[in-house]
LOVOVEX-918547 format. One record per residue: residue in one letter; chain; x, y, z of N, C-alpha, C in turn. Coordinates in Angstrom, 2 decimals, always signed. Layout:
(pt "A" "A" (X Y Z) (X Y Z) (X Y Z));
...
END
This chain:
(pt "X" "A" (+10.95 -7.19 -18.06) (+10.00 -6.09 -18.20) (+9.69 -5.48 -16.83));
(pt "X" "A" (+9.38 -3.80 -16.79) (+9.20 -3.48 -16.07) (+8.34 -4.06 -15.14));
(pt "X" "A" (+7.31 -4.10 -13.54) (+6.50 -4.95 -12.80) (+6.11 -3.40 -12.31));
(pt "X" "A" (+4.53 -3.08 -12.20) (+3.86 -2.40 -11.28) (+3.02 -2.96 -10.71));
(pt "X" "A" (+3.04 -3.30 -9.49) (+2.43 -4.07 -8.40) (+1.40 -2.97 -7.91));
(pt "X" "A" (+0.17 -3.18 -8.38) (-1.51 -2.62 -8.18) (-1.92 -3.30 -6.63));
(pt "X" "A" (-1.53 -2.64 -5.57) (-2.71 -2.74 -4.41) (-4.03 -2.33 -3.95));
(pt "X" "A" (-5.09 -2.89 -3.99) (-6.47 -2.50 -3.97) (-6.77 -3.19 -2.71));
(pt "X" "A" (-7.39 -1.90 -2.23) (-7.76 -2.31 -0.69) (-9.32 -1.97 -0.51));
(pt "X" "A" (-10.15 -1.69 -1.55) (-11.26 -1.51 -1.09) (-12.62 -2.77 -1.50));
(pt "X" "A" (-13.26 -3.30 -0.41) (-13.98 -4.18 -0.88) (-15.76 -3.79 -2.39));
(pt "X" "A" (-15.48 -2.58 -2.24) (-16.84 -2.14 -2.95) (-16.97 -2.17 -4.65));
(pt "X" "A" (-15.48 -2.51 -5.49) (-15.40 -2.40 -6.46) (-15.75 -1.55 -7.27));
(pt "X" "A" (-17.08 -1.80 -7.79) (-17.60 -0.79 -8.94) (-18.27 +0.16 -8.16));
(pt "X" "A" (-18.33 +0.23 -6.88) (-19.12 +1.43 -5.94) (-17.99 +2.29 -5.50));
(pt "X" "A" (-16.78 +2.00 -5.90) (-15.81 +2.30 -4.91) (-14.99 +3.29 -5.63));
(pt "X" "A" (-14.60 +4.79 -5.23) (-14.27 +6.00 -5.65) (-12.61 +5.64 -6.11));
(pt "X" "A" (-12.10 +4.82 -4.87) (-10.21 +4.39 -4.94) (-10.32 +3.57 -5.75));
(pt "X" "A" (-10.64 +2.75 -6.23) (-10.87 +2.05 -7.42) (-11.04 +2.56 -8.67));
(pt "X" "A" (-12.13 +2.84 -8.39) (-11.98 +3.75 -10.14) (-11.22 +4.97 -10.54));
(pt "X" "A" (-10.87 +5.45 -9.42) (-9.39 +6.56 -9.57) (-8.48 +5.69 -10.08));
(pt "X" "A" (-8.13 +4.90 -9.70) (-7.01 +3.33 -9.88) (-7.24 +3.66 -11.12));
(pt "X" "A" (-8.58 +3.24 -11.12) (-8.83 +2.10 -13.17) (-8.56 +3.62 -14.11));
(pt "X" "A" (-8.51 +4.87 -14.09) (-8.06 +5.69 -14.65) (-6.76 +5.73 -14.69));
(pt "X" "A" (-5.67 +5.79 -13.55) (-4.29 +5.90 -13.53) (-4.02 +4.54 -14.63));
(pt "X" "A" (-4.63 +3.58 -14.32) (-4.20 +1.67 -14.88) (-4.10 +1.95 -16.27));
(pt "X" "A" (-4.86 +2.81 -16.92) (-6.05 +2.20 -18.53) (-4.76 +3.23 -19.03));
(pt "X" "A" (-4.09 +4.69 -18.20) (-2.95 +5.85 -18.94) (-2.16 +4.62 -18.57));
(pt "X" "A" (-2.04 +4.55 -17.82) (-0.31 +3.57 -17.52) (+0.06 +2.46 -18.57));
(pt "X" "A" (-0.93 +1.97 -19.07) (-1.33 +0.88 -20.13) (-0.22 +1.49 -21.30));
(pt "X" "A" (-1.39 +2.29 -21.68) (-1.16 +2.81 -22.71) (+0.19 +3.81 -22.86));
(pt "X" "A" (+0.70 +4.46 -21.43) (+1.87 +5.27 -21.61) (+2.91 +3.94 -21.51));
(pt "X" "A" (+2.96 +2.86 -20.99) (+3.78 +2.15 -20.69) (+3.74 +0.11 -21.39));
(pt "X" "A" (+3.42 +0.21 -22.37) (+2.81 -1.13 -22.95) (+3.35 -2.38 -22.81));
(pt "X" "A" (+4.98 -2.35 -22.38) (+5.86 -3.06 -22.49) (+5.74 -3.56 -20.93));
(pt "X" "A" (+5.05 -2.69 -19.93) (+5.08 -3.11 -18.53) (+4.19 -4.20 -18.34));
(pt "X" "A" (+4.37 -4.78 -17.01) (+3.23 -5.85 -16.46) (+2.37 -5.10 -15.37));
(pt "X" "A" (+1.62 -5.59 -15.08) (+0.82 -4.94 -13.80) (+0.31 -6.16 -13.17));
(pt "X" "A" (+0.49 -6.26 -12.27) (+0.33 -7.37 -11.08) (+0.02 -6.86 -9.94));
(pt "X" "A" (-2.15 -7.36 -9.56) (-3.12 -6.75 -9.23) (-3.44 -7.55 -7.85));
(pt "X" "A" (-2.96 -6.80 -6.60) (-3.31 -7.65 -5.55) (-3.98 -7.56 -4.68));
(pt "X" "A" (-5.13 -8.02 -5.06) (-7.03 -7.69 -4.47) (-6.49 -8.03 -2.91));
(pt "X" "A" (-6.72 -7.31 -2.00) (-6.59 -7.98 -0.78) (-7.87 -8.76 -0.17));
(pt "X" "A" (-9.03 -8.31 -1.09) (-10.26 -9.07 +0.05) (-10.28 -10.30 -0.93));
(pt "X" "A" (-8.97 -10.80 -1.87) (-9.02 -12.21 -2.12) (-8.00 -12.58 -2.18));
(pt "X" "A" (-6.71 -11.95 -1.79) (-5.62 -12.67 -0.97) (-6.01 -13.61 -0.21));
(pt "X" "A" (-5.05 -14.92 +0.19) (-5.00 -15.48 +1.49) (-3.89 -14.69 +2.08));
(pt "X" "A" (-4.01 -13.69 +3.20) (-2.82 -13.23 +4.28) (-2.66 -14.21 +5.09));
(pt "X" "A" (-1.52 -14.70 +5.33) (-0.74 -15.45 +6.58) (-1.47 -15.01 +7.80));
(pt "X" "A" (-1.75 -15.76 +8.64) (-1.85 -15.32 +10.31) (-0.82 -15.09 +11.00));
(pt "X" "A" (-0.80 -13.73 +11.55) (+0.27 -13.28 +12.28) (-0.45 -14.14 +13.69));
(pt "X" "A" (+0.14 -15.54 +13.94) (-0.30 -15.97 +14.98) (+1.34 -16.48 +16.10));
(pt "X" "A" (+0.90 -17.07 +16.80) (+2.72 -17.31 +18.07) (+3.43 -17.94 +17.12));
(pt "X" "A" (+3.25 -18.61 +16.20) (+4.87 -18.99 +15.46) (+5.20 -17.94 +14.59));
(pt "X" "A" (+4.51 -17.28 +13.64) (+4.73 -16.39 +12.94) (+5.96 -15.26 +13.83));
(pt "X" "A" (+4.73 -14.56 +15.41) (+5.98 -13.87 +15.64) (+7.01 -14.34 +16.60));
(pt "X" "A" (+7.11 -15.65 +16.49) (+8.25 -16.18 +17.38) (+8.84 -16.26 +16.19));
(pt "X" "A" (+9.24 -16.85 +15.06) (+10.09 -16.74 +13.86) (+10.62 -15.14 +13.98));
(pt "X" "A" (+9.35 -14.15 +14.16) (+10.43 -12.28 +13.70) (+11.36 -12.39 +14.61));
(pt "X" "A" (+10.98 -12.43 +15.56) (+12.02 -12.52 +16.65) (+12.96 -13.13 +16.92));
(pt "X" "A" (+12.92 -14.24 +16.55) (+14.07 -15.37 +16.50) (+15.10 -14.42 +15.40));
(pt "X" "A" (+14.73 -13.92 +13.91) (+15.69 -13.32 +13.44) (+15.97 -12.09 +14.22));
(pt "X" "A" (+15.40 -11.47 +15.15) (+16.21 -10.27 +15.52) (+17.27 -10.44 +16.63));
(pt "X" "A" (+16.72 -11.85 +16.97) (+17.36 -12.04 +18.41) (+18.98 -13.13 +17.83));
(pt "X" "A" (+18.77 -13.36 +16.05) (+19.87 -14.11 +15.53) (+19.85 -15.58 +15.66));
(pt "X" "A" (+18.54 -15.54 +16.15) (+18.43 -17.17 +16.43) (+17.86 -18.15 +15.41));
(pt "X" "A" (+17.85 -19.73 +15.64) (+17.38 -20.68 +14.24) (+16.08 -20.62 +14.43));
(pt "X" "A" (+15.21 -21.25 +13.49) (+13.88 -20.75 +13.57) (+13.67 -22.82 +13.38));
(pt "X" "A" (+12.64 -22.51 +14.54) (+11.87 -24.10 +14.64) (+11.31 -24.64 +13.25));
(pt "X" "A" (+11.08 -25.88 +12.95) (+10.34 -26.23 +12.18) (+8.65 -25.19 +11.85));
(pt "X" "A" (+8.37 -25.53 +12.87) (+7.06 -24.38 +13.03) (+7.20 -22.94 +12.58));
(pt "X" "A" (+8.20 -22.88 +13.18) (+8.63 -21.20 +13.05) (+8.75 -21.07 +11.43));
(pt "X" "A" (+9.38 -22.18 +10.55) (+10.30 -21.79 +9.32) (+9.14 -21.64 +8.80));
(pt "X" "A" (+8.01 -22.78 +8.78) (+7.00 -23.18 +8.14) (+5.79 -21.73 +8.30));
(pt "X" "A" (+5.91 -20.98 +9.19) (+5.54 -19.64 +9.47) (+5.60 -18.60 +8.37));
(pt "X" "A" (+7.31 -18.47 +8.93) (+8.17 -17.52 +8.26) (+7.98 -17.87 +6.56));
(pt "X" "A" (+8.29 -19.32 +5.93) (+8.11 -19.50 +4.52) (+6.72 -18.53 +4.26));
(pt "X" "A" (+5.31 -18.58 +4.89) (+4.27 -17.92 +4.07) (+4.45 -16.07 +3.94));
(pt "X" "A" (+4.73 -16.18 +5.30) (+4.99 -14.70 +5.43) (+5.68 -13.97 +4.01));
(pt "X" "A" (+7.27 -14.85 +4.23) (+8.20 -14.45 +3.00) (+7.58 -14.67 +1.87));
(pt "X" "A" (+6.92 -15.30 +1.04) (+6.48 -15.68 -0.04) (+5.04 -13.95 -0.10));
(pt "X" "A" (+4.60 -13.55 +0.71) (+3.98 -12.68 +0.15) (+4.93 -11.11 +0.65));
(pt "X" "A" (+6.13 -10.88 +0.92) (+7.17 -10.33 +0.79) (+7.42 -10.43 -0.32));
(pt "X" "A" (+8.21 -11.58 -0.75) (+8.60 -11.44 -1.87) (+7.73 -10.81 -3.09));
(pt "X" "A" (+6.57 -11.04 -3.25) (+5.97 -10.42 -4.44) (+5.86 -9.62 -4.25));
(pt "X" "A" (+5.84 -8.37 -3.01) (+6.11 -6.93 -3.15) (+7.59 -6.73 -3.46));
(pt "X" "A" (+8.29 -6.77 -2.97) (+9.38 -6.21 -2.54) (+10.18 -6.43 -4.75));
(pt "X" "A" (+9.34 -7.55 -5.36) (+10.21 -7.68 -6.62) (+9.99 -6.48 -7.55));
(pt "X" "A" (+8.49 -6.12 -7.17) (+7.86 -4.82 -8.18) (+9.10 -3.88 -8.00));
(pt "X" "A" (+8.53 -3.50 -9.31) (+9.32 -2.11 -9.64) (+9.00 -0.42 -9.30));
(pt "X" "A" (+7.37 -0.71 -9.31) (+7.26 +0.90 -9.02) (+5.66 -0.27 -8.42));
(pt "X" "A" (+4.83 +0.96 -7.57) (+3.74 +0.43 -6.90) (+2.25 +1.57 -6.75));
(pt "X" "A" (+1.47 +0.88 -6.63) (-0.16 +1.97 -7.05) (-0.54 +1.43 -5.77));
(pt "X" "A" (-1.67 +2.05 -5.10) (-1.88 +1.47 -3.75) (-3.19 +2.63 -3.94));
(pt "X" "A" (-4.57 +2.06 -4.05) (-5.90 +3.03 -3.69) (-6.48 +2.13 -2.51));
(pt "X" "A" (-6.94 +3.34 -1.70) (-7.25 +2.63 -0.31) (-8.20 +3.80 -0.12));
(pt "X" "A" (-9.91 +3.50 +0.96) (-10.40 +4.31 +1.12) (-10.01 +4.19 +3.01));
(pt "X" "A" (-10.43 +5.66 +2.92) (-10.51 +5.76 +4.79) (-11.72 +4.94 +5.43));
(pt "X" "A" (-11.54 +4.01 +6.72) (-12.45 +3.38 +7.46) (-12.15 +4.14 +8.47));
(pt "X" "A" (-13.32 +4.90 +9.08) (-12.87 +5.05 +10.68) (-11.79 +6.06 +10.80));
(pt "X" "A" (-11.58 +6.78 +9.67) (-9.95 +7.59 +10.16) (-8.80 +6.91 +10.09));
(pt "X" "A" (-9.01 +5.69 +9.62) (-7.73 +5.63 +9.34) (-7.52 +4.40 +7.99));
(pt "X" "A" (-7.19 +2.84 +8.16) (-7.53 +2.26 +6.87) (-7.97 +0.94 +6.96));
(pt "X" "A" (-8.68 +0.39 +6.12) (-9.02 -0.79 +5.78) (-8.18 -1.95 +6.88));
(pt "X" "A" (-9.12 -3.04 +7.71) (-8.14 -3.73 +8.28) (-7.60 -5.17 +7.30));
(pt "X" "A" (-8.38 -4.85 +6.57) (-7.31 -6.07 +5.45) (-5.65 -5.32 +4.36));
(pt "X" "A" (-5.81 -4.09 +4.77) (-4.60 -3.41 +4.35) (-3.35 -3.51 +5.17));
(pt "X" "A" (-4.06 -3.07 +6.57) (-3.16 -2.97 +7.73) (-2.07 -4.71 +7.73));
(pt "X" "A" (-3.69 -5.61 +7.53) (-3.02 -7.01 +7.87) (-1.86 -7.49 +6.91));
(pt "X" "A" (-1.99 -7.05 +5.65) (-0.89 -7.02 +4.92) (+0.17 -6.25 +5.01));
(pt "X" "A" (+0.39 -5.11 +5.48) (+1.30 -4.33 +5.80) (+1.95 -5.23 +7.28));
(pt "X" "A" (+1.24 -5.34 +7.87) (+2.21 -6.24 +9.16) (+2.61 -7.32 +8.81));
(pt "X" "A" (+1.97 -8.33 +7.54) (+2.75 -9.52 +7.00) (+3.91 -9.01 +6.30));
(pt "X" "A" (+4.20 -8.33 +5.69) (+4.84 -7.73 +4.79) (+6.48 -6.70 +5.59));
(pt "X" "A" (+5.87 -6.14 +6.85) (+6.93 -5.08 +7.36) (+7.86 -6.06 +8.16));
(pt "X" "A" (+8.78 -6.71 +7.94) (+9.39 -7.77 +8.75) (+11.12 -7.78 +8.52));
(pt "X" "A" (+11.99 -7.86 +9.91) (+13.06 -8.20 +9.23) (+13.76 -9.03 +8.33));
(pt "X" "A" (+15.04 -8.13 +7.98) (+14.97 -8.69 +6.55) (+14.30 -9.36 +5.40));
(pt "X" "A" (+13.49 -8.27 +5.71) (+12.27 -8.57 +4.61) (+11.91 -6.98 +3.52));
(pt "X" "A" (+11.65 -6.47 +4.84) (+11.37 -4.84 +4.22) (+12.73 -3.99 +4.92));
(pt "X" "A" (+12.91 -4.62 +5.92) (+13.60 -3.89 +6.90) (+14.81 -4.48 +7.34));
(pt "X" "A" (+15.70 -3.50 +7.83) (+17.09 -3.85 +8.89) (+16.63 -3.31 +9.93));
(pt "X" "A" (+17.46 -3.90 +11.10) (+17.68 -3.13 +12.84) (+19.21 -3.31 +12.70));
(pt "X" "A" (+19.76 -2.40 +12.79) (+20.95 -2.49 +13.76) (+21.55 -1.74 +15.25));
(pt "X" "A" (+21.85 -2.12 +16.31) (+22.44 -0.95 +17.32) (+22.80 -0.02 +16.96));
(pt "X" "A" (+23.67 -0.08 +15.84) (+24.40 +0.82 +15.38) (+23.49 +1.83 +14.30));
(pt "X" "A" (+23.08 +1.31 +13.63) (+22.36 +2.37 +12.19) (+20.33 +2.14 +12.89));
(pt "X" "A" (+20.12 +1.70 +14.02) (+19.02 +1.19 +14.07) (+18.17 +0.89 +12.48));
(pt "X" "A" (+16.74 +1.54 +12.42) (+16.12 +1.08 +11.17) (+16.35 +1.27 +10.00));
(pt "X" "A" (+16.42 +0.85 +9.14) (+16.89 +1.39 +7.53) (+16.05 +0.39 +6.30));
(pt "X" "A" (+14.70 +1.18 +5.69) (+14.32 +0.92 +4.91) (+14.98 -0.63 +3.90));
(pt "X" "A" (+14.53 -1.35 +3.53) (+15.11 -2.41 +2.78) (+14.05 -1.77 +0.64));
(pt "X" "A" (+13.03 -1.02 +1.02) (+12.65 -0.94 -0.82) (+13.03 +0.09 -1.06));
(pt "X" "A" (+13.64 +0.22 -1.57) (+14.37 +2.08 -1.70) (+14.69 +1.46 -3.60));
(pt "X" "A" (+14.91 +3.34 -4.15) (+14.81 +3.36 -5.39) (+13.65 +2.80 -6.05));
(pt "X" "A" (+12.20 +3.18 -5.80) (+11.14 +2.71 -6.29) (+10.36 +4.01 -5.83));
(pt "X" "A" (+8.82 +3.81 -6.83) (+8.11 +4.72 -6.82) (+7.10 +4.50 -6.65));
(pt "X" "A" (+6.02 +5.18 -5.55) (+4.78 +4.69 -4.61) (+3.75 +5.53 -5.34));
(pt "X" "A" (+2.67 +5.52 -5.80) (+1.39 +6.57 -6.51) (+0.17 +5.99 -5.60));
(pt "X" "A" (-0.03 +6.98 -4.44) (-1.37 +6.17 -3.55) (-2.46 +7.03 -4.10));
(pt "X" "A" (-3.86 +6.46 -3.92) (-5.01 +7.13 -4.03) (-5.68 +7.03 -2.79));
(pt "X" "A" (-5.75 +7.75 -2.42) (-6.89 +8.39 -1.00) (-7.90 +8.90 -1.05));
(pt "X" "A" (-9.01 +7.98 -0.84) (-10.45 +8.07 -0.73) (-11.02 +8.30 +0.25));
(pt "X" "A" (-11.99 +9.65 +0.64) (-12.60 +10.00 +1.75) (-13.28 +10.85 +1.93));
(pt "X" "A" (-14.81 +9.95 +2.56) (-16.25 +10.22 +2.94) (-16.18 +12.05 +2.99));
(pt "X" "A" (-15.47 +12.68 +3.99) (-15.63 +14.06 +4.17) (-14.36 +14.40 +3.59));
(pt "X" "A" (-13.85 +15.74 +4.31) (-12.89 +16.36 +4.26) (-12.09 +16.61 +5.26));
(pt "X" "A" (-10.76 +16.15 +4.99) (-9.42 +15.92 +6.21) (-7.81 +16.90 +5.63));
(pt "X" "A" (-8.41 +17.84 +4.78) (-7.48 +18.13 +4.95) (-7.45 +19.99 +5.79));
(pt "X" "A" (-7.06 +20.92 +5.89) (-6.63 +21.41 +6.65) (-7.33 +21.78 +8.20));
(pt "X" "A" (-8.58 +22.48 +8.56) (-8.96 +21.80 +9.76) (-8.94 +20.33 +10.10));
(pt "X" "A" (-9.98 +19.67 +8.83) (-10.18 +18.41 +9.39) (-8.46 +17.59 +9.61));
(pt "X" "A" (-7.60 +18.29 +9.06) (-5.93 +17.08 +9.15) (-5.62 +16.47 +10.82));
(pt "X" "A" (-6.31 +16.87 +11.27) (-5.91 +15.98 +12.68) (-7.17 +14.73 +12.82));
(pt "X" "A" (-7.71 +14.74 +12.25) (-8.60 +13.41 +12.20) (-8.60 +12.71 +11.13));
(pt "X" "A" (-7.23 +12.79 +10.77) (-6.82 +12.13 +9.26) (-5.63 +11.48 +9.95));
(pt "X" "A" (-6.51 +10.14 +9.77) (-5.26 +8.61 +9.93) (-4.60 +7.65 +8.89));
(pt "X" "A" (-5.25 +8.07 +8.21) (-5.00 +7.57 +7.32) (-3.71 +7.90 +6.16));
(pt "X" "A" (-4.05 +8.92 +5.43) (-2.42 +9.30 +4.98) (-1.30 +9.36 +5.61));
(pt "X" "A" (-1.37 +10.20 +6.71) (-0.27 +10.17 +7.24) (+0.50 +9.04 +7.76));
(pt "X" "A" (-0.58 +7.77 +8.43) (-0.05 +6.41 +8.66) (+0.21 +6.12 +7.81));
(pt "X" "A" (-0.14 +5.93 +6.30) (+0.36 +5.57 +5.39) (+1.66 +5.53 +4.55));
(pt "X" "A" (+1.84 +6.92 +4.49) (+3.12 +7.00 +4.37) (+4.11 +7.31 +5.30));
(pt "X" "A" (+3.99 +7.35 +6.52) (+5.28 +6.68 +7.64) (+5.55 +5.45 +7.23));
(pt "X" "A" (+4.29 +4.67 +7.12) (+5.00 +3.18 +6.56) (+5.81 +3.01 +5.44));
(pt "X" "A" (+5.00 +3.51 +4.76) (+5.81 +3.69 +3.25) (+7.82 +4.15 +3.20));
(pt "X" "A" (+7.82 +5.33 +3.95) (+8.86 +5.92 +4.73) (+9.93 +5.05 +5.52));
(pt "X" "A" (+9.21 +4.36 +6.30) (+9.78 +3.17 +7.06) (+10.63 +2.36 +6.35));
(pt "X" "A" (+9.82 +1.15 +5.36) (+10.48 +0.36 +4.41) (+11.46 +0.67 +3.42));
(pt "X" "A" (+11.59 +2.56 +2.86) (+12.49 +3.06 +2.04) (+11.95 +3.75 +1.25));
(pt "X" "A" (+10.46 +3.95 +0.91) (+10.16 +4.66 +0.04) (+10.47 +6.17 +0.32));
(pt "X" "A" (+10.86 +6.74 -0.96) (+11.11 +8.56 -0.62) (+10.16 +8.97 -2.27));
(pt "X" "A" (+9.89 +8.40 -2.93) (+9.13 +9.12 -4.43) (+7.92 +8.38 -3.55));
(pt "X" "A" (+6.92 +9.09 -3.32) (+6.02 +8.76 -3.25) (+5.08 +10.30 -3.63));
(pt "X" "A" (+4.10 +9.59 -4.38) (+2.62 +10.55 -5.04) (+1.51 +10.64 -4.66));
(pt "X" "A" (+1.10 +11.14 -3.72) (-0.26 +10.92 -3.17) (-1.73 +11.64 -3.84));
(pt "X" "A" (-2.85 +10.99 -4.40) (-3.44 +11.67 -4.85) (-5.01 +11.35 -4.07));
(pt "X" "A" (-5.73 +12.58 -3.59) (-6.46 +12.84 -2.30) (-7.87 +12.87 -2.93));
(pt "X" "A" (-8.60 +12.42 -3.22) (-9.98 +12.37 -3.52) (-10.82 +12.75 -2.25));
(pt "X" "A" (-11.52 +13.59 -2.06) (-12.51 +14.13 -1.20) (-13.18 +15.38 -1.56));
(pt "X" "A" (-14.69 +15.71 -0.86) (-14.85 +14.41 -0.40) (-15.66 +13.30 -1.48));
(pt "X" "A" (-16.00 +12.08 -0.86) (-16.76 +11.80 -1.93) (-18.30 +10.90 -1.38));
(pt "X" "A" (-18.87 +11.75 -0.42) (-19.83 +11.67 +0.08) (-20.36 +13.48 +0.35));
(pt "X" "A" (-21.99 +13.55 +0.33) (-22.70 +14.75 +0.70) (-22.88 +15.15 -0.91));
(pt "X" "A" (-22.76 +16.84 -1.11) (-23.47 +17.62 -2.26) (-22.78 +16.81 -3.13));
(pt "X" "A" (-23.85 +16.36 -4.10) (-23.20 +15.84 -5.56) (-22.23 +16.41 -5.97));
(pt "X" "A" (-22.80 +17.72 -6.48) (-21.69 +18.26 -7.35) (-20.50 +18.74 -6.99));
(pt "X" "A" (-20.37 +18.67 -5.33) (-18.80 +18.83 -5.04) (-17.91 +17.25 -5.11));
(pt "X" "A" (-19.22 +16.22 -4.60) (-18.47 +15.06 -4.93) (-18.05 +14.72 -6.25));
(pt "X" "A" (-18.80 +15.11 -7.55) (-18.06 +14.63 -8.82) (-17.12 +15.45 -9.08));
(pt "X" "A" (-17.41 +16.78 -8.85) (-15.77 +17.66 -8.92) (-14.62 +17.05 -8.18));
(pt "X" "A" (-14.77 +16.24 -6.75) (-13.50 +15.97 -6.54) (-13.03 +14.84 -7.36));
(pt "X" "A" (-14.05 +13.71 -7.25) (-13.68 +12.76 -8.40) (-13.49 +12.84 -9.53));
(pt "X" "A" (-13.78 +14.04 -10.36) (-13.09 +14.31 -11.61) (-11.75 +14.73 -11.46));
(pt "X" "A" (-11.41 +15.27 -10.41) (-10.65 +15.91 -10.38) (-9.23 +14.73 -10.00));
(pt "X" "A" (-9.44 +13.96 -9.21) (-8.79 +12.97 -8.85) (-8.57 +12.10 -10.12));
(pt "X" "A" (-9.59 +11.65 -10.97) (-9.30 +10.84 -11.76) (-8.17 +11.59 -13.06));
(pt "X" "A" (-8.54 +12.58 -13.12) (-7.35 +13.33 -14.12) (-5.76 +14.10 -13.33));
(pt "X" "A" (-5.57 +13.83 -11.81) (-4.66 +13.71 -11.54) (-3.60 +12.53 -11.53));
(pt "X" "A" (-4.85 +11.64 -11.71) (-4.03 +9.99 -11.47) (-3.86 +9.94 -13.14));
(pt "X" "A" (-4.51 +10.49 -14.24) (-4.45 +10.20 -15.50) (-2.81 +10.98 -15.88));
(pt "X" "A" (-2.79 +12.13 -15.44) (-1.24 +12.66 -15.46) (-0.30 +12.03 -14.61));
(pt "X" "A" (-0.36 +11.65 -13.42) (+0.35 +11.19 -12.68) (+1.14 +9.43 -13.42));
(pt "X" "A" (+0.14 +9.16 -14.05) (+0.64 +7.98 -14.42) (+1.41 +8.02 -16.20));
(pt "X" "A" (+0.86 +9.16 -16.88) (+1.82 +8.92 -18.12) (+3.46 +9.01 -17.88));
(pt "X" "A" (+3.67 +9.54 -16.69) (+5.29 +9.53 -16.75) (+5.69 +9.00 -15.40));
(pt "X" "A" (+4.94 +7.89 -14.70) (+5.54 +6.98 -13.72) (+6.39 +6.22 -14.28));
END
């Protein structure tokens, strides 16, 4: 059966705008897709690996072609083990709100456990980087306090870091859907959030 791997990066839950954009796209996806699984990976109750000196003496050891120490393997095993449960999904949801301009540092920390050779990624001299998730489909939700997009787009760190990464590892279908803002006048904030939640409601009957 199909696998859509649900990333939630915001700690506020039921306060939280990327979330409940989510739980709209989730409840159509359900129902457009019944036969699928969805596999939901809270990051503020993950355990992430510590990117600590064995961790990146193991990356390196594979770039440099070398064996990896006991320490190192014992590293590398946690790392890979939360690789692997991305990299098996089939298509992926990812709501994240903006901190600071740019994102959540329990997002980031998973994205650096996760971006690793031969894991997400190749190096070669020759072809340097080349995506390792390709043929899959990314649907992010972007949550944020003001407004970043056309003056404000240069104090917007967030999307755009986002999907370079995304870009990086292989993704090319990717859907971004922009909620803002969702702080100040009410009624522009529930217009954007209505508005968001019935983009993610279309966006998801035919993911």
């Amino acid at each position: 059966m199909p696998r859509l791997l649900y990333v939630e990066a915001s700690p506020r839950k039921e306060r939280s705008t990327s979330i409940r954009v989510a739980g709209e796209f989730l409840d159509t996806y359900r129902d457009a897709h019944p036969r699928d699984v969805v596999d939901v990976v809270d990051l503020w109750q993950e355990e992430l690996p510590p990117l600590d000196g064995e961790a990146i003496n193991a990356k390196y050891a594979i770039l440099h072609g070398q064996s990896h120490s006991t320490a190192q393997a014992a590293a590398w095993a946690k790392i890979t083990a939360v690789a692997d449960r991305f990299t098996s999904a089939d298509k992926y949801l990812f709501s994240l709100p903006m901190w600071n301009f740019g994102i959540p540092y329990r997002l980031k920390h998973y994205i650096d456990v996760i971006t690793q050779p031969g894991l997400t990624f190749t190096f070669s001299p020759a072809e340097g980087y080349k995506g390792m998730v390709t043929g899959k489909a990314a649907a992010v939700i972007y949550a944020r306090g003001g407004e970043y997009q056309g003056d404000g787009a240069s104090w917007d760190f967030q999307k755009p870091y986002f999907e370079l990464w995304l870009q990086f590892i292989g993704f090319t279908d990717v859907r971004g859907i922009v909620v803002e803002p969702t702080l100040g006048n009410r009624d522009a904030t529930e217009k954007s959030k209505a508005a968001g939640c019935e983009l993610a409601r279309r966006t998801a009957i035919h993911f």
